[in-house]
C-alpha positions in Angstrom: -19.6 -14.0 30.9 -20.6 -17.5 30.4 -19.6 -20.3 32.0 -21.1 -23.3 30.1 -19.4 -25.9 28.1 -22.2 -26.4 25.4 -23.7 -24.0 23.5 -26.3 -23.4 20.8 -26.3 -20.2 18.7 -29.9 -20.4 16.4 -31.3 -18.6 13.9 -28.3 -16.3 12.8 -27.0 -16.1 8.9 -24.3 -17.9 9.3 -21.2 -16.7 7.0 -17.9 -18.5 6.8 -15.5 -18.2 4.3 -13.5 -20.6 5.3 -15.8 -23.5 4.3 -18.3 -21.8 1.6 -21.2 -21.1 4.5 -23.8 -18.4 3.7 -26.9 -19.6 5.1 -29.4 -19.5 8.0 -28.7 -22.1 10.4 -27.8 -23.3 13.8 -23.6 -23.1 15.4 -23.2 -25.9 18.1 -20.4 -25.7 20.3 -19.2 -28.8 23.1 -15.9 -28.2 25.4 -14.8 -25.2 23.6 -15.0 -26.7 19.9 -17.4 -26.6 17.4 -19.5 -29.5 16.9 -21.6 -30.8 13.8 -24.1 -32.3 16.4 -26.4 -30.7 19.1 -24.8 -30.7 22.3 -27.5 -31.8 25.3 -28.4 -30.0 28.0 -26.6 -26.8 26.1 -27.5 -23.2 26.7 -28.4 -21.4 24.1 -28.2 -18.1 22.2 -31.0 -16.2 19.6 -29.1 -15.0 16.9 -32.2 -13.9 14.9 -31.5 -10.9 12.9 -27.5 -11.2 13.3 -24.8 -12.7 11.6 -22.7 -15.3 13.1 -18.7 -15.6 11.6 -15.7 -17.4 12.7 -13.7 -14.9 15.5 -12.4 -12.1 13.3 -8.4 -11.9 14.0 -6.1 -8.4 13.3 -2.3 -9.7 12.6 -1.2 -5.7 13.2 -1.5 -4.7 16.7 0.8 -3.0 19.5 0.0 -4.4 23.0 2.4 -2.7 24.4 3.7 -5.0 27.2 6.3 -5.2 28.1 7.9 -2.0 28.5 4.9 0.5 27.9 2.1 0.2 30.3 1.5 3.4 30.6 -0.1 3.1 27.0 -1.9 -0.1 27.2 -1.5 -3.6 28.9 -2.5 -6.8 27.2 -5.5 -7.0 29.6 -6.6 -3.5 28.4 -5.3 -4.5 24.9 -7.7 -7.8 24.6 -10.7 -6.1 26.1 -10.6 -3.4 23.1 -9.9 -6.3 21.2 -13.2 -7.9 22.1 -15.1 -5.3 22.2 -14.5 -5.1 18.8 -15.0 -8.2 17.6 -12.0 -9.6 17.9 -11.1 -13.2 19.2 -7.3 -13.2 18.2 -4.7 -10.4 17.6 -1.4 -10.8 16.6 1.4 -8.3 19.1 4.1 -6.5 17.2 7.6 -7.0 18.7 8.7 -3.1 19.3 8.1 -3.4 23.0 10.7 -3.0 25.9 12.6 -5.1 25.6 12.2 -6.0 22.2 10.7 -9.4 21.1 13.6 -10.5 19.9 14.5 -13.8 21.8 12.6 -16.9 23.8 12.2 -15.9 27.0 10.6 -12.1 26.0 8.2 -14.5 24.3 7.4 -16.7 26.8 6.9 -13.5 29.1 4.3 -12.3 26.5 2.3 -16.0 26.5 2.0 -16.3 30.3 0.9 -12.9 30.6 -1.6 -13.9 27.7 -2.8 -16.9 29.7 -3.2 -15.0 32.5 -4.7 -11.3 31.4 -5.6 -11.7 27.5 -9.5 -12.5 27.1 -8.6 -13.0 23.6 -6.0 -15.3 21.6 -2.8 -13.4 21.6 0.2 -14.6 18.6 3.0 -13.4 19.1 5.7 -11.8 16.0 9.2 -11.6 16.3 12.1 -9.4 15.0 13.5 -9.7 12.1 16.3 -8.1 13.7 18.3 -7.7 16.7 16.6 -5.0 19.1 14.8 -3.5 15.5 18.1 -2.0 15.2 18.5 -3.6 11.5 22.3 -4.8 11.7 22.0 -8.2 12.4 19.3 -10.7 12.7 17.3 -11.9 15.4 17.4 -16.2 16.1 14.3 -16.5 13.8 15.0 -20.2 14.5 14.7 -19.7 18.0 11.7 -17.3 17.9 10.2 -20.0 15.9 10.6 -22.8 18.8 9.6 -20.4 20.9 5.6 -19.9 18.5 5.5 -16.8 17.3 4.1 -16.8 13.6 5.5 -14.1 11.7 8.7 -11.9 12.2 8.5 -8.3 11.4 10.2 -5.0 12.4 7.4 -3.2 12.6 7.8 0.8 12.9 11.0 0.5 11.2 12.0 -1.5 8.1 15.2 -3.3 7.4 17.3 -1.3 4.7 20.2 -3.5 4.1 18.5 -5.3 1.3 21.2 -8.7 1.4 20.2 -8.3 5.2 16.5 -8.6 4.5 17.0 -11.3 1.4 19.0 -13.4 4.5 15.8 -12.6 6.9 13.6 -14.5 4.0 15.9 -17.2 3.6 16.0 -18.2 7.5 11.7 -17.3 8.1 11.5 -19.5 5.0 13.4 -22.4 6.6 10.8 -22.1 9.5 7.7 -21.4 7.2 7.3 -18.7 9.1 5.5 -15.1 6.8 8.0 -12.1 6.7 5.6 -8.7 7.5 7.3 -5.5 6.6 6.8 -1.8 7.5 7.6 -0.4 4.2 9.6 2.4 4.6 12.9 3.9 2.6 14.2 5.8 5.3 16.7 8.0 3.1 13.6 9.1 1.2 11.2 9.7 4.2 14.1 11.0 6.4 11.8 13.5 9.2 8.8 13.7 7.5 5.4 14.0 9.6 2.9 13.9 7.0 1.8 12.9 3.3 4.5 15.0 0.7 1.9 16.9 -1.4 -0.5 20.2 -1.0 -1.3 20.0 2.7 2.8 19.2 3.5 3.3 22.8 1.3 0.4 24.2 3.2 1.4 24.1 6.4 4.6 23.6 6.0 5.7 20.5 7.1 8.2 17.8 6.2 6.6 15.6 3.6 6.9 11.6 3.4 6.9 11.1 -0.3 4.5 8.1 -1.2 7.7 7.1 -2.9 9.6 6.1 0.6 7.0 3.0 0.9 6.8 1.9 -3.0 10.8 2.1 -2.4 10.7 -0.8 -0.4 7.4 -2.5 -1.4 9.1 -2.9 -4.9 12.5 -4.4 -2.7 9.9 -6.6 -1.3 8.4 -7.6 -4.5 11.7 -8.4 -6.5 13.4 -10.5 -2.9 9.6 -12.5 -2.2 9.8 -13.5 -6.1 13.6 -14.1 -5.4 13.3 -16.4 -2.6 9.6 -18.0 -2.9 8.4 -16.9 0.1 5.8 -14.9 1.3 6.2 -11.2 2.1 3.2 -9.4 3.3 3.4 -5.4 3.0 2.0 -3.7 6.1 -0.2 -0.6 6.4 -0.2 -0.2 2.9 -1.1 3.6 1.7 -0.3 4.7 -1.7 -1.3 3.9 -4.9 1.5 3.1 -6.2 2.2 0.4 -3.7 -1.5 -0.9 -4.8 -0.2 -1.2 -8.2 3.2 -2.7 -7.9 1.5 -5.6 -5.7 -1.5 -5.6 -8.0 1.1 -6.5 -10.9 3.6 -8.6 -8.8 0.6 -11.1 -7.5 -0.5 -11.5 -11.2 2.8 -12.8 -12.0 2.3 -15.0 -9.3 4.9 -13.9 -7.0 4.3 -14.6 -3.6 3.1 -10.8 -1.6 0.4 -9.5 -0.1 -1.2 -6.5 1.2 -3.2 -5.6 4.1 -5.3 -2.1 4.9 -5.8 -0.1 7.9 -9.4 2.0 8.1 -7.5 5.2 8.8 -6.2 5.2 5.0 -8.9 5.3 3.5 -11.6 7.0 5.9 -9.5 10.0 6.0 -7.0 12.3 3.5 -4.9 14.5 4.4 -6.7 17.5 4.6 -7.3 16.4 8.1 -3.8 17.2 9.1 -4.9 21.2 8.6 -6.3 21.0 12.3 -3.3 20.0 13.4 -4.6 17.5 15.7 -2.5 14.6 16.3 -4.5 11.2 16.6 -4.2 11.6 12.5 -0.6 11.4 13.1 0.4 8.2 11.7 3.2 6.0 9.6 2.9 5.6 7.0 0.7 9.2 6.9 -3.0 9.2 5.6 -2.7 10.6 2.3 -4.6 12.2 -0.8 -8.5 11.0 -2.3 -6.5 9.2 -5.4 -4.5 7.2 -3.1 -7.9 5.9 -1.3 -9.7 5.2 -4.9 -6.5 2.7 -5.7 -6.8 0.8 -2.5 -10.5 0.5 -2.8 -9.2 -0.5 -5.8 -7.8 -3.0 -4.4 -9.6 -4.5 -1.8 -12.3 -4.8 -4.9 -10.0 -6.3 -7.2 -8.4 -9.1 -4.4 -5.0 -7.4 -4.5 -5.3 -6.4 -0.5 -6.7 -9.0 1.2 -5.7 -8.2 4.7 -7.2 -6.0 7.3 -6.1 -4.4 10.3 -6.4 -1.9 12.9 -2.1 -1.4 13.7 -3.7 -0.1 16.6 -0.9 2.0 18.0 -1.6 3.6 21.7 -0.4 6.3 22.7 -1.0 8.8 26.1 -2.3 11.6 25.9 1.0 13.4 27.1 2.5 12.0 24.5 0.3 12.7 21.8 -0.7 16.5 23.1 2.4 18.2 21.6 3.4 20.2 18.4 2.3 17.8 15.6 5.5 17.1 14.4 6.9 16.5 18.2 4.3 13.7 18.7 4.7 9.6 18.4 2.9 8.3 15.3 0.0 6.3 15.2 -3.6 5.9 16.1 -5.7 3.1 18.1 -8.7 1.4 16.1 -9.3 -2.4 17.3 -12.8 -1.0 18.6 -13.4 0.7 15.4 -11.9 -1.0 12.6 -14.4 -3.7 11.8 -17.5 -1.0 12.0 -15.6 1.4 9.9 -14.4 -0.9 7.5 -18.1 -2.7 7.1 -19.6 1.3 6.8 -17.6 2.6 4.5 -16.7 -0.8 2.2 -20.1 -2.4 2.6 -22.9 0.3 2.7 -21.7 3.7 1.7 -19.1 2.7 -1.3 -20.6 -0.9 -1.8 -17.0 -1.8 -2.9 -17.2 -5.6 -1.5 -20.3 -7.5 0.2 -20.5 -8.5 4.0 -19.2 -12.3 3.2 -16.0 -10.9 1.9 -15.7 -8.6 4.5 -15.8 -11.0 6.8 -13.3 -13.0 5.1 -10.6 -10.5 5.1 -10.8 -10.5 8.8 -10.9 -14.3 9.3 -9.8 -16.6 5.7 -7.3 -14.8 4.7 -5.3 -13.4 7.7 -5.7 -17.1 9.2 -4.1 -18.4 6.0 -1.4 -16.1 5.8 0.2 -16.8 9.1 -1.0 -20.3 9.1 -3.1 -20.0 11.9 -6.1 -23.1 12.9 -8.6 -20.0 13.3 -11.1 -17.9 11.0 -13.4 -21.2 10.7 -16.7 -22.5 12.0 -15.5 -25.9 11.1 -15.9 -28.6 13.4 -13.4 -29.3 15.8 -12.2 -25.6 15.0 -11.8 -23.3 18.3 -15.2 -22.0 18.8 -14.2 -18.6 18.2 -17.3 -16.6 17.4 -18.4 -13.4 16.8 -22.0 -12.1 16.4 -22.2 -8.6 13.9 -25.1 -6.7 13.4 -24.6 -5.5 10.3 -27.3 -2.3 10.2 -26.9 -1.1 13.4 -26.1 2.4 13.7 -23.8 3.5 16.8 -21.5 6.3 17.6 -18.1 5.6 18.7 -16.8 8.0 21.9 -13.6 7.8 23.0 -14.5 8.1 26.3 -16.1 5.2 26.5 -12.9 3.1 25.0 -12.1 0.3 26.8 -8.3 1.0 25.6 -5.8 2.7 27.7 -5.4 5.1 25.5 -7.6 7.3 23.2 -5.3 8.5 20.4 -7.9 8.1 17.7 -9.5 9.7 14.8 -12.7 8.4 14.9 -14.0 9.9 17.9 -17.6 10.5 17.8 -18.2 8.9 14.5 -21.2 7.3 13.3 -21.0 4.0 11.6 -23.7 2.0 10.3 -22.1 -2.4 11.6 -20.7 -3.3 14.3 -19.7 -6.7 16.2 -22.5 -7.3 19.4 -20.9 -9.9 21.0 -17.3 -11.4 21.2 -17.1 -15.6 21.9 -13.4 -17.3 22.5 -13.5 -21.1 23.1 -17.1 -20.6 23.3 -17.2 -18.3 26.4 -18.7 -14.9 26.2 -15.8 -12.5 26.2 -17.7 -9.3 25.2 -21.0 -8.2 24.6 -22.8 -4.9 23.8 -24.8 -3.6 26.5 -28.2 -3.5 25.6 -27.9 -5.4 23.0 -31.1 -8.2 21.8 -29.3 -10.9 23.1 -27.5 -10.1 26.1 
């Protein structure tokens, strides 16, 4: 950890999106900001051989505070965070109680100030207590700075209900995020509908319960004007309805979690439940359309929806256990193995956009920039370096993951917020 208020990082490749950078050249940092000048009397760090980006941020995370701390804690939360890169993460409201008024928020940010070694944003409801009957004070939540509302892990199916959500978050120019889901179509399924659901014999969730309500989503965003962003998105189907809608100019987006397209289905055969998640990992045609589509632009967000869980939860019958999967310490390496070396779908640069341009414009957040006067949120990637991920050696509370001694070829080496060393990789050239 460093304590200095001036800092030089030198000789990395310097990539930010935000502002057209691709070069080699020096960062300079002065009180916590970025600075065109050089500081004096700064300390300073070799980046030779690394690249240096703007903080990466992930808008889909569960903290699990309040309410679950048995699963994770925003200290234990952030350090993941870090550790994988991350210098901002944005906390989903289903906590206990729900993030569905001012003072839960306020809870949240003073437990941020004092435990989070990263920037936490908060969301809010879209509705009272998720319950989907009546909406939350998105006016209030507003006041209160959180920058998007959702209902993640459920989705609002009273469609006037969710056209009056976009109205209000409109008013307050605040993004809707929505866990796509058509409940009536999904009802108890536990995993993709299709060969491995006959197989085993499980309750299927039809790829049709999320283009359900990504279409909704589609017709109400181009309805109202306002930006909807379509979480976790899975099928292709959903890839191609947003593909078509953003063409038209209508104003949605999707975002990607590594799970999805790392994995298919065929993993659920083992029965083992950290591939448990919602929406499921589905079939080798549904990953070719999203790679699709993080090619093409039409996904331009991602994410971990890191989703802890305890292992006495989680070590059940398959279809007794919680859904979803932890991955802020393994995202950015499996997205930049997979997307950058092995498939070659997009190059590092864009990469590192989707993790910092485009999530920072979409919630309207001052982060995702080397700029000067920008928060000097930094993170330093080593883009070749091969590592194994163990679970064991998570710094979450929780290891409910599917990556779990995985070898990826990228991975983030060291983790600045306000120019202060958060995180770094033991061992690593520049520690």
């Amino acid at each position: 950890m460093s304590d200095v208020d001036s800092l030089k990082i030198l000789n990395g490749h310097v990539i930010d999106p935000a502002n057209g950078v691709d070069r080699v050249g020096p960062i300079y940092v002065e009180n916590g900001r970025i600075v065109s000048h050089e500081p004096n009397k700064a300390e300073w760090i070799d980046a030779n051989g690394l690249v240096v980006a703007p903080g990466l941020i992930d808008i889909h995370v569960h903290l699990r505070e309040p309410g679950q701390s048995h699963k994770e804690t925003i200290a234990s939360g952030t350090r993941a965070a870090a550790a994988g890169g991350f210098t901002s993460v944005v906390c989903m409201p289903n906590t206990f109680p729900t993030v569905d008024n001012p003072s839960t928020i306020s809870w949240i940010q003073e437990r941020a100030r004092q435990k989070a070694v990263v920037n936490v944003f908060c969301a809010g409801a879209i509705t009272k207590g998720l319950m989907g009957q009546a909406l939350a004070p998105i006016g209030s939540m507003a006041a209160a700075g959180v920058v998007a509302i959702t209902d993640d892990g459920f989705c609002v199916q009273n469609h006037g209900l969710m056209r009056r959500a976009i109205e209000y978050a409109k008013m307050f120019g605040l993004p809707i995020l929505d866990h796509c889901q058509d409940e009536s179509l999904v009802s108890d399924g536990v995993i993709n509908e299709g060969e491995w659901s006959v197989r085993l014999g499980m309750q299927g969730w039809p790829s049709a319960g999320e283009e359900l309500i990504v279409e909704r989503d589609i017709l109400l965003a181009e309805l109202c004007q306002h930006p909807v962003h379509c979480q976790h998105i899975s099928s292709a189907g959903s890839v191609r309805r947003i593909r078509e809608a953003r063409r038209r100019g209508v104003p949605i987006s999707g975002e990607v979690c590594p799970h999805h397209i790392f994995f298919t289905d065929a993993e659920v055969a083992g029965f083992d439940t950290c591939f448990k998640t919602n929406p499921p990992i589905r079939s080798e045609e549904d990953i070719t359309a999203i790679l699709e589509g993080i090619s093409d632009g039409t996904l331009n967000v991602l994410c971990s929806d890191h989703a802890p869980h305890a292992s006495f939860e989680k070590e059940v019958e398959f279809d007794q256990a919680p859904f979803g999967v932890t991955g802020l310490e393994t995202e950015f390496p499996a997205f930049c193995d997979l997307l950058v070396h092995r498939r070659k779908i997009i190059p590092l640069k864009r990469l590192i956009a989707l993790y910092t341009l485009y999530p920072a414009r979409l919630l309207r957040l001052d982060r995702g920039t080397l700029s000067p006067g920008a928060s000097a949120d930094i993170t330093l990637i080593d883009p070749n370096l091969e590592w194994t991920f163990h679970k064991k050696e998570s710094l979450s509370m929780s290891s409910n993951t599917p990556f779990d001694n995985v070898t990826f070829c990228g991975r983030a080496v060291r983790t600045l917020v306000r120019g202060h060393t958060v995180w770094i990789l033991e061992g690593s050239k520049n520690e």
